[in-house]
C-alpha positions as CSV (number, residue, x, y, z in Angstrom):
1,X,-2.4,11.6,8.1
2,X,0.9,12.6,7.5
3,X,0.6,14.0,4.0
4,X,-1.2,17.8,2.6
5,X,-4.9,17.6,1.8
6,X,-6.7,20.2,-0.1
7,X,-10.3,21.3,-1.2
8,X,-11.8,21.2,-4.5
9,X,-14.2,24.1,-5.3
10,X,-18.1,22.5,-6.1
11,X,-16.6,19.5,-4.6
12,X,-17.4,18.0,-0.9
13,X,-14.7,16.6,1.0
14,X,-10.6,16.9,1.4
15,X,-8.8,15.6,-1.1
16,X,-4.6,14.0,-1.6
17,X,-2.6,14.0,-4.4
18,X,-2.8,10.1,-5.5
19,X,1.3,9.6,-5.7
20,X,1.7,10.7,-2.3
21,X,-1.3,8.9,-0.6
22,X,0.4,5.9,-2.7
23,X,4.1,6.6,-0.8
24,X,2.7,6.9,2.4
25,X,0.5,3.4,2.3
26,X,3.6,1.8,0.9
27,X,6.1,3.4,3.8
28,X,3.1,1.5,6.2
29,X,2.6,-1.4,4.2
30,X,6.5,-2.0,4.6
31,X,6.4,-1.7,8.3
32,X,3.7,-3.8,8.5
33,X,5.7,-6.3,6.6
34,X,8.8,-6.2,8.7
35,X,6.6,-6.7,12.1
36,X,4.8,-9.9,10.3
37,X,7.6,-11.3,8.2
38,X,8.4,-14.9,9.6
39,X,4.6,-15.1,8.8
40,X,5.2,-13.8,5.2
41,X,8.1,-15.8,4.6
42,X,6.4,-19.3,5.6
43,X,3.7,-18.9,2.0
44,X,6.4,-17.8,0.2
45,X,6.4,-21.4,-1.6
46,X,2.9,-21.5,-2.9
47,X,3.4,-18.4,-4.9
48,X,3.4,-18.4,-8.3
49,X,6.8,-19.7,-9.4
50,X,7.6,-16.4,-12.1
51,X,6.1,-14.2,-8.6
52,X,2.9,-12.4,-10.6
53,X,-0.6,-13.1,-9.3
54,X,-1.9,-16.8,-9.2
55,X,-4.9,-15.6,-11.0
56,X,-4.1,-13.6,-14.2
């Protein structure tokens, strides 16, 4: 991954700060969208009309 991990002492594993994990899946999730977005465009009716969740 493209972003600094780091070690915690007593603790197993690497770990990333949360903000930057966070701007990396966005910066993917965004070029994810652009490859897929005549698919994402064609649901883009059945949203919710004031664009939060259907289920809140």
């Amino acid at each position: 991954m493209p972003i600094e991990t780091f070690t915690l002492v007593g603790r197993r594993g690497r770990f990333a700060r949360t903000f930057e994990l966070a701007r990396w899946l966005a910066s993917r999730g965004a070029a994810g969208m652009r490859d897929n977005e005549p698919e994402a465009q064609a649901g883009a009716g059945s949203a919710d009309p004031q664009g939060g969740d259907a289920m809140r």
